[in-house]
C-alpha positions in Angstrom: 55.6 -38.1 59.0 58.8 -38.4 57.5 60.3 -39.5 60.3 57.7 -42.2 60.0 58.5 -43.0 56.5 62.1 -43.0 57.1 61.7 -45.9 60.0 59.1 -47.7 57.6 61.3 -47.6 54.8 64.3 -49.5 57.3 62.3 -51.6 58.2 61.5 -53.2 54.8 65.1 -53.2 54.0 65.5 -54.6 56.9 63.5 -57.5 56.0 64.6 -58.3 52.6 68.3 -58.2 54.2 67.8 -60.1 56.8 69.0 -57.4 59.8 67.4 -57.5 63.0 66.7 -54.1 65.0 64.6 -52.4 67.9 62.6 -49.4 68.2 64.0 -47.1 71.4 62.8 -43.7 72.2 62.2 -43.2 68.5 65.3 -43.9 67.5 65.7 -47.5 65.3 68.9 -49.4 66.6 70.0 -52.5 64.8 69.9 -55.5 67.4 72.6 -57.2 65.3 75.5 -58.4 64.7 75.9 -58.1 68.6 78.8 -57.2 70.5 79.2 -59.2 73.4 81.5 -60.8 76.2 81.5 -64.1 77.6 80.7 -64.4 81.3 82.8 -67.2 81.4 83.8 -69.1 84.9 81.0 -67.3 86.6 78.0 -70.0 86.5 80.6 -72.5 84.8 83.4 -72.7 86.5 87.6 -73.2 85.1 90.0 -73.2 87.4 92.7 -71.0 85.0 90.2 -67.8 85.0 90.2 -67.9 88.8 92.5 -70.5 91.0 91.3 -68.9 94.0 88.4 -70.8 94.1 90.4 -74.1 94.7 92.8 -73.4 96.9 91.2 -74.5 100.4 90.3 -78.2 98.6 91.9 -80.7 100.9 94.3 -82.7 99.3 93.9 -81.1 96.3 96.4 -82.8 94.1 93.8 -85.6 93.8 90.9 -84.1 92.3 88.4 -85.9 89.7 89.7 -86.6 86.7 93.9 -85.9 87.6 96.2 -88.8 85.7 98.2 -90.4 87.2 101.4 -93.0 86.4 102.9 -95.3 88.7 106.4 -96.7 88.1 107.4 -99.5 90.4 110.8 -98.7 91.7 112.1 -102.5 91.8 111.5 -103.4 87.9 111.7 -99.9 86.8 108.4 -100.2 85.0 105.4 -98.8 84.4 102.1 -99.6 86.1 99.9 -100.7 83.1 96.0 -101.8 82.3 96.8 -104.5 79.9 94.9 -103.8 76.2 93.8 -100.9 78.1 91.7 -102.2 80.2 89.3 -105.7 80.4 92.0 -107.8 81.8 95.0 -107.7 84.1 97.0 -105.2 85.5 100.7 -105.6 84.9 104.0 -103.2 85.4 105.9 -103.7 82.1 106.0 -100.7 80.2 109.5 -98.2 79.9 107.4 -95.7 78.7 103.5 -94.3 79.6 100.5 -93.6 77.0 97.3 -94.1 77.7 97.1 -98.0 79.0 99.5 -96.6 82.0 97.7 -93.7 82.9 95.1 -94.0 85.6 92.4 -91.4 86.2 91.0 -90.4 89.8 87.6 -90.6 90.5 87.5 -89.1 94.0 85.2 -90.9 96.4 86.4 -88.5 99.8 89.9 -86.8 100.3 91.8 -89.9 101.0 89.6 -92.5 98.7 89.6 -93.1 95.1 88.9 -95.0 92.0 91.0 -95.1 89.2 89.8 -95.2 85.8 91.5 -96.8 82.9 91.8 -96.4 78.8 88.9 -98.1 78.0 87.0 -96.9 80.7 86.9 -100.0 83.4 87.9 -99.8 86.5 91.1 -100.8 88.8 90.1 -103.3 91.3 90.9 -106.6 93.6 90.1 -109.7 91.4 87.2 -111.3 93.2 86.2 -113.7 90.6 89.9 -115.0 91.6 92.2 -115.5 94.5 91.0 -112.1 95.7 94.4 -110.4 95.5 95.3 -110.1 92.0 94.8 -106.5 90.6 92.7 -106.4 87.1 90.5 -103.4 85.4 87.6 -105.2 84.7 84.3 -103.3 86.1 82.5 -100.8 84.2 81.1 -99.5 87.5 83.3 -98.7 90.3 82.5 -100.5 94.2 84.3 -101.5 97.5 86.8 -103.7 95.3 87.6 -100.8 93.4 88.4 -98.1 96.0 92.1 -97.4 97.2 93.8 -95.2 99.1 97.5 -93.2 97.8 100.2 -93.1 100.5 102.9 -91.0 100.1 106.1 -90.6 101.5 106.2 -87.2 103.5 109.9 -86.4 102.8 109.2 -87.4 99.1 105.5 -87.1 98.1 106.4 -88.6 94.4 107.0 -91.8 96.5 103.7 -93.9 96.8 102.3 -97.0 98.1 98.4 -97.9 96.9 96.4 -99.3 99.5 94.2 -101.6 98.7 90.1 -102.3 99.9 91.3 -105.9 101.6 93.8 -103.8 103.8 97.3 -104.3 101.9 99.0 -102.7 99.5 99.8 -103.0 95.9 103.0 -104.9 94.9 104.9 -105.4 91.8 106.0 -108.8 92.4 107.0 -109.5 88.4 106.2 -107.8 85.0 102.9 -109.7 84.8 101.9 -109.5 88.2 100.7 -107.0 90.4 98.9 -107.9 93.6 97.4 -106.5 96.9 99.1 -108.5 99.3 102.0 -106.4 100.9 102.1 -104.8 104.3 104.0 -101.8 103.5 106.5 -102.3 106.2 109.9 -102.1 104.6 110.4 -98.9 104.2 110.7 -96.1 100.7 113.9 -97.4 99.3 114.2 -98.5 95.9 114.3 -102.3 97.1 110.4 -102.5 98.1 108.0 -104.0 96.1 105.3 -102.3 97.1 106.8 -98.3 96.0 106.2 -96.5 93.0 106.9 -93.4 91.9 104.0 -91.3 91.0 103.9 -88.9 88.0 101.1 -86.5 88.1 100.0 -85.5 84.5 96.7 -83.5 83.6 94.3 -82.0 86.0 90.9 -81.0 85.1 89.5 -77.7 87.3 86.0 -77.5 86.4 82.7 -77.4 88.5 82.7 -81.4 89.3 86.2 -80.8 90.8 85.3 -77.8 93.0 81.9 -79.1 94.4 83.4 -82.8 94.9 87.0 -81.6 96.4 85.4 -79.4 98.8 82.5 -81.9 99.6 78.5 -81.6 100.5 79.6 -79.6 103.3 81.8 -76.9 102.6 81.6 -77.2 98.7 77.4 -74.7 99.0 79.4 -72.1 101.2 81.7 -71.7 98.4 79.8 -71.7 95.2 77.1 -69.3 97.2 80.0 -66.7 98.2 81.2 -66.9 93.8 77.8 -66.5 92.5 77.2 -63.5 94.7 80.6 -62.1 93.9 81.9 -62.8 90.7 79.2 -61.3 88.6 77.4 -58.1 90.0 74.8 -55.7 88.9 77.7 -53.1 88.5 79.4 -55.6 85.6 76.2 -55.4 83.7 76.6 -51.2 83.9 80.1 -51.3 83.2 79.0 -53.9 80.0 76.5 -50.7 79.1 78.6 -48.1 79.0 81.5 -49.4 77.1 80.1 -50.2 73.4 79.1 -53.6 74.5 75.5 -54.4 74.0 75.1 -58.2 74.7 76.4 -61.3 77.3 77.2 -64.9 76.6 76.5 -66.4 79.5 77.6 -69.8 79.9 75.5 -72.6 82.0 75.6 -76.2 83.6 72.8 -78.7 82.9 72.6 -79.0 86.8 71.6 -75.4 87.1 67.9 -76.9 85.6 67.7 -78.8 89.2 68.8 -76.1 91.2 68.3 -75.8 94.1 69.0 -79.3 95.0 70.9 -80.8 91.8 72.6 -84.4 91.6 75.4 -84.4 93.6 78.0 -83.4 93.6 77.0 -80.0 92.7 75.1 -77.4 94.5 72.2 -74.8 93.8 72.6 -71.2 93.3 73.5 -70.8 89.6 69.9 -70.5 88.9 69.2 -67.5 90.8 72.6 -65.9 89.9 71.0 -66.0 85.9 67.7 -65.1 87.3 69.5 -61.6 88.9 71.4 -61.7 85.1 68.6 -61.0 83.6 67.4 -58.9 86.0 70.6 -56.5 85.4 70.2 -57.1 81.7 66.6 -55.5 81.8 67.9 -52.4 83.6 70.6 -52.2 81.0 69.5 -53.0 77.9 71.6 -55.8 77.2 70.5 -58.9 75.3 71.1 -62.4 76.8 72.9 -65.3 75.0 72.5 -68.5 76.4 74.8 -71.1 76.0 74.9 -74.1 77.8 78.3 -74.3 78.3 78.2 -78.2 79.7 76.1 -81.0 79.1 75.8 -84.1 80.9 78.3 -86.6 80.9 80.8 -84.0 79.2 80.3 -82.9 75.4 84.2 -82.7 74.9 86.3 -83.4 78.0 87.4 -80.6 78.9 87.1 -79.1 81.8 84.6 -76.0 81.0 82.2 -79.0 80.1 82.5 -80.0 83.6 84.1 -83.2 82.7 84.9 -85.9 85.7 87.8 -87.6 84.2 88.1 -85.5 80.8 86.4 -89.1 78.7 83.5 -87.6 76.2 80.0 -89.0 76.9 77.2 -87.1 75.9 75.2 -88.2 73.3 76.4 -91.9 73.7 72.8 -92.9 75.0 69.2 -91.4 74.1 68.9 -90.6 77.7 71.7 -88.0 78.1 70.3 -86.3 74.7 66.4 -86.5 76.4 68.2 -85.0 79.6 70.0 -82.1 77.5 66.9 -81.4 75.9 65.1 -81.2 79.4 67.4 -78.4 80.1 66.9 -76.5 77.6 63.3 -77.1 77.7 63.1 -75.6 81.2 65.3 -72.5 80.1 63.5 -71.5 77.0 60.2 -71.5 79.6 61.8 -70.1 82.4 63.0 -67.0 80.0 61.1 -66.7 77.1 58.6 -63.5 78.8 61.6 -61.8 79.6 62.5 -59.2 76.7 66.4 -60.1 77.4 66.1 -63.2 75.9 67.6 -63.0 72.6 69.3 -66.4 72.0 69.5 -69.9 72.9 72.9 -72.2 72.2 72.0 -75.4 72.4 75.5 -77.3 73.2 79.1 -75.4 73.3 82.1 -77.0 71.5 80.8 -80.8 70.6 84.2 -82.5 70.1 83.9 -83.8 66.9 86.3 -87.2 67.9 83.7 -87.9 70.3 80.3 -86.7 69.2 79.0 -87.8 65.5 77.4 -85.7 63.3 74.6 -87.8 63.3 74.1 -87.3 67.2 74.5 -83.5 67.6 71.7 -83.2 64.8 69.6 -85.3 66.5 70.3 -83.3 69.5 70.0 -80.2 67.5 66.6 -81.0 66.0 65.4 -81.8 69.5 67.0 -78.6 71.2 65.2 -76.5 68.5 61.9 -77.6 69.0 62.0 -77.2 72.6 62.8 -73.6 72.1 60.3 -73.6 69.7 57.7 -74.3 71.9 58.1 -71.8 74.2 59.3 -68.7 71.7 59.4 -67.8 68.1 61.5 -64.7 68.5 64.4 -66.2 70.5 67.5 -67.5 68.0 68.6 -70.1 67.8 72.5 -70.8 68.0 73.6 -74.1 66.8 77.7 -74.6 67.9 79.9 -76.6 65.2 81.9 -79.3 66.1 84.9 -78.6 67.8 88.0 -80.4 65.4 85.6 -81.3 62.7 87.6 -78.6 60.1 84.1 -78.0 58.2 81.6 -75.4 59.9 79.4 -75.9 57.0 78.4 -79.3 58.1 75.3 -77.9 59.8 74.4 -75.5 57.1 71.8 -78.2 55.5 70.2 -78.2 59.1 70.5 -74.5 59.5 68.3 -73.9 56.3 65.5 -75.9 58.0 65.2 -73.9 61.0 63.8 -70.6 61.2 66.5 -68.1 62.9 68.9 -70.1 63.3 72.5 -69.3 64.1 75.8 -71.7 63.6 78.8 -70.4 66.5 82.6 -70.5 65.5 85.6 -70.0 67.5 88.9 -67.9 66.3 92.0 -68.3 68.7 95.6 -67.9 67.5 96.0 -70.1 70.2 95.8 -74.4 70.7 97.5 -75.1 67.7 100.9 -75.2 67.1 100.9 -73.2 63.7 100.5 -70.4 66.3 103.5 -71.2 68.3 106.4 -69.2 66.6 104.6 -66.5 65.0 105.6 -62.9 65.3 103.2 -59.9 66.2 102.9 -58.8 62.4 102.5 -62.6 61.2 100.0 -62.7 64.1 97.5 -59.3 62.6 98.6 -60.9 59.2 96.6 -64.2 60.1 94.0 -62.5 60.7 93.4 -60.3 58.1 94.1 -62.8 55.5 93.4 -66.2 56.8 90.5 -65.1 59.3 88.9 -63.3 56.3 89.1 -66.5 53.8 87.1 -68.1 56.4 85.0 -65.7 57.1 83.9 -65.2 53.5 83.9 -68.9 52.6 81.4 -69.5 55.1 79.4 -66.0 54.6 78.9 -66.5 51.0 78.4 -70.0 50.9 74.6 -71.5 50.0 71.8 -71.3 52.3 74.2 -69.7 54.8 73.0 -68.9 58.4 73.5 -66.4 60.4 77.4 -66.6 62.1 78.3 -65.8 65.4 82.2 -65.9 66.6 80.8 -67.1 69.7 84.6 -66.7 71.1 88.1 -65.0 70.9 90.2 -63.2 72.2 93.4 -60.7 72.0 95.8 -63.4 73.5 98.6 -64.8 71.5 101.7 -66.8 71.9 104.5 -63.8 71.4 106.2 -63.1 73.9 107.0 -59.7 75.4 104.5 -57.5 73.1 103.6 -54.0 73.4 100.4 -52.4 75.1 100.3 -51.3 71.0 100.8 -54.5 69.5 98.4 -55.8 71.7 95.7 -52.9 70.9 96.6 -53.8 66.8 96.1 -57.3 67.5 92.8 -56.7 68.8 91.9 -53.9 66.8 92.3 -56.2 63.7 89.7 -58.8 65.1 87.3 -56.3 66.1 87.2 -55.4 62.3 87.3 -58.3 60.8 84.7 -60.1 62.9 82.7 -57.7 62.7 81.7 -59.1 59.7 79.7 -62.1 61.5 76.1 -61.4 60.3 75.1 -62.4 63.8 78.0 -61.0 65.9 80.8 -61.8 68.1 81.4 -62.2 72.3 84.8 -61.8 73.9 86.3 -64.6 76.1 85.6 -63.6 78.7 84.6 -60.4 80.7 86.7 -61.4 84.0 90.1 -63.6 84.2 93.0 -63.3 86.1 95.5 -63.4 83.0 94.9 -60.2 82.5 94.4 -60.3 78.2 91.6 -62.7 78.8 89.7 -60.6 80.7 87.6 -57.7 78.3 87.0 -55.6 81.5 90.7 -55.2 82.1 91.6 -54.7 78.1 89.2 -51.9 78.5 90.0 -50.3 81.4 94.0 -50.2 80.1 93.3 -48.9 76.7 94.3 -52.2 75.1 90.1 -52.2 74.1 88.1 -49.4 72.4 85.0 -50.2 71.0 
């Protein structure tokens, strides 16, 4: 009887304090703040946490999304999309920004499109003579597809190859056209060479599935999902202090097994077989959907093509996000491993209004809502907006609702020079001001630190500063009312990856 009392009594303070906690063999066990690890580049891929995976692509250095600058090698200028696209093409730029870089859009291994600034595409002017080179179409076609040639004793030297058969000439500053044979050799006297600069690459899941192609692309993602993430990581997860997963997700995965090309099924039953593992091991699921259609920021975890943002720019892609979350919630909401739903991860606030992601955000909720009243809900803020309380006035609407933040000492350059002790310093002090402006502030939610991670920029630390470093963010997230997940449980730079930080001693929990 006392124990009874002693259980009933928690669980009224409980209540009034807003903690969350299950019953197990008798014993109470809060189910918050969690602490969990990221499953990150498992059922969204990134190329940095493991390059393997790209390394059979055929010509690889012309994946989706790759920029590119060409500088013609007889007026020593640069290829350039004049007002940044709408118009012609001309080649009289010294230096490149964005109206002289080009981005692939790969149609096969030796075809592509090339995207510019404002988002037209590169083609043969057939409203014209048929030769002249413009960016005017919004949607690429045949007049928009080229080949790159390169020199084989100098692959920086390129000719572009045109749909009519000819290649691309620089014939003076304002005009470029496809009328050269290409016979005159590489030297710096032929019109129709340019030397190539390659600048960004984007390694996500649209660049794996589309380099490798419909053929090859379902043998590789089939051998990853099997691999990468096993029943024994969910043991391991168990037995080291760790009691939840963040597991990232593609809006293709709500097609699986035959999603829009050119992605490929299998991620579906990989999170069905998570949760599976989770069941067996008591850990609570997190899911976030990771990337959204048409890319939420970019980047390359969203599974951008060409790293341009847009979600949310039409009520279709927001319908179409909803969908997927819609057919997650249902899938999952039985299974007692459910404990959260992330709507979006990392809307970049330069490309995603406020206005849209609470749209989105109002929508997302109700379609968890529909299918479970226990699940939270985890709202992410706006990656660059500089205000996490922005969604605070939605977050009192909702009923368990959670807003996600991400700490790195990383992506910035205040981070660049600082030393080991300046590093623990930051976050102690400024990690903490944050932590308790947002904690304390009105009609606060519960917080999640959805991501960090003990990586810095200092160069040759110590196992121990590296087990301070951590050790410091351990304690002072641990103040998120709802918890904090570890980027990410696998990587190949070694820091990154929780399982490895553990398994060194860099860890303890």
């Amino acid at each position: 009887m006392a124990i009874y009392s002693a259980t009933k009594l928690f669980i009224l303070f409980s209540l009034c304090f807003n903690f969350s906690f299950t019953v197990c063999h008798g014993r109470t066990i809060p189910s918050l703040p969690v602490r969990a690890v990221n499953l990150g580049g498992w059922l969204v891929t990134e190329g940095w946490i493991k390059p393997s995976l790209f390394d059979d692509i055929p010509n690889r250095d012309f994946l989706d999304g790759t920029q590119l600058q060409f500088k013609s090698v007889t007026i020593g200028k640069y290829l350039c999309a004049e007002t940044g696209g709408g118009t012609i093409v001309v080649v009289n730029r010294t230096s490149v920004s964005g109206w002289e870089t080009f981005r692939i859009w790969r149609i096969n291994e030796t075809s592509f499109n090339f995207r510019v600034f404002n988002k037209q595409f590169v083609g043969l002017d057939i409203a014209g003579n048929g030769i002249d080179i413009v960016a005017v179409e919004k949607t690429p076609g045949a007049s928009e597809t080229f080949e790159i040639v390169r020199n084989s004793n100098d692959l920086n030297r390129v000719r572009i190859k045109a749909p009519n058969g000819f290649f691309l000439q620089a014939k003076t500053d304002e005009l470029v056209s496809a009328d050269s044979e290409g016979n005159g050799g590489w030297g710096d006297d032929d019109p129709s060479v340019f030397l190539m600069t390659i600048g960004t690459r984007l390694q996500g899941d649209y660049q794996l599935t589309n380099g490798y192609g419909p053929f090859k692309a379902p043998q590789i993602m089939k051998e990853h999902y099997n691999t990468y993430i096993v029943e024994n990581d969910f043991e391991f997860i168990s037995k080291n202090g760790l009691d939840a997963v963040r597991i990232p997700v593609g809006w293709w995965i709500a097609s699986d097994p035959t999603p829009p090309k050119p992605y490929v099924g299998g991620s579906l039953i990989a999170l069905d077989n998570a949760f599976q593992w989770a069941r067996k091991y008591g850990i609570k699921v997190i899911l976030d959907l990771h990337a959204a259609p048409g890319s939420q920021n970019g980047f390359e975890h969203s599974s951008s093509r060409d790293g341009f943002v847009e979600w949310g720019q039409t009520d279709d892609s927001i319908k179409e996000t909803v969908d997927v979350i819609d057919f997650l919630t249902a899938r999952y909401a039985k299974n007692p491993r459910l404990f959260a739903v992330q709507l979006i991860n990392e809307p970049l606030a330069s490309g995603v209004s406020l206005e849209t992601v609470t749209k989105f955000y109002r929508a997302g909720y109700d379609a968890v809502r529909k299918h479970s009243q226990t699940a939270y809900v985890v709202l992410a803020d706006r990656l660059g907006s500089g205000n996490v309380k922005e969604l605070f006035p939605l977050a009192s609407e909702l009923s368990k609702p959670v807003v996600d933040v991400h700490y790195y000492n990383l992506f910035s350059s205040i981070f660049d020079n600082l030393t080991v002790e300046q590093n623990i310093e930051y976050v102690y002090n400024n990690r903490t001001r944050e932590l308790n402006d947002i904690l304390t502030a009105n009609d606060a939610p519960l917080i999640l630190i959805g991501e960090w991670v003990a990586e810095w920029q200092v160069r040759d630390a110590t196992k121990e500063d590296y087990q301070r470093y951590a050790d410091a963010q351990l304690k002072v997230f641990g103040r998120a009312t709802f918890g904090w997940a570890y980027w990410t449980l696998k990587n190949v730079n070694r820091h990154w990856s929780m399982e490895w930080m553990i398994n060194n001693g860099y860890i303890k929990l």
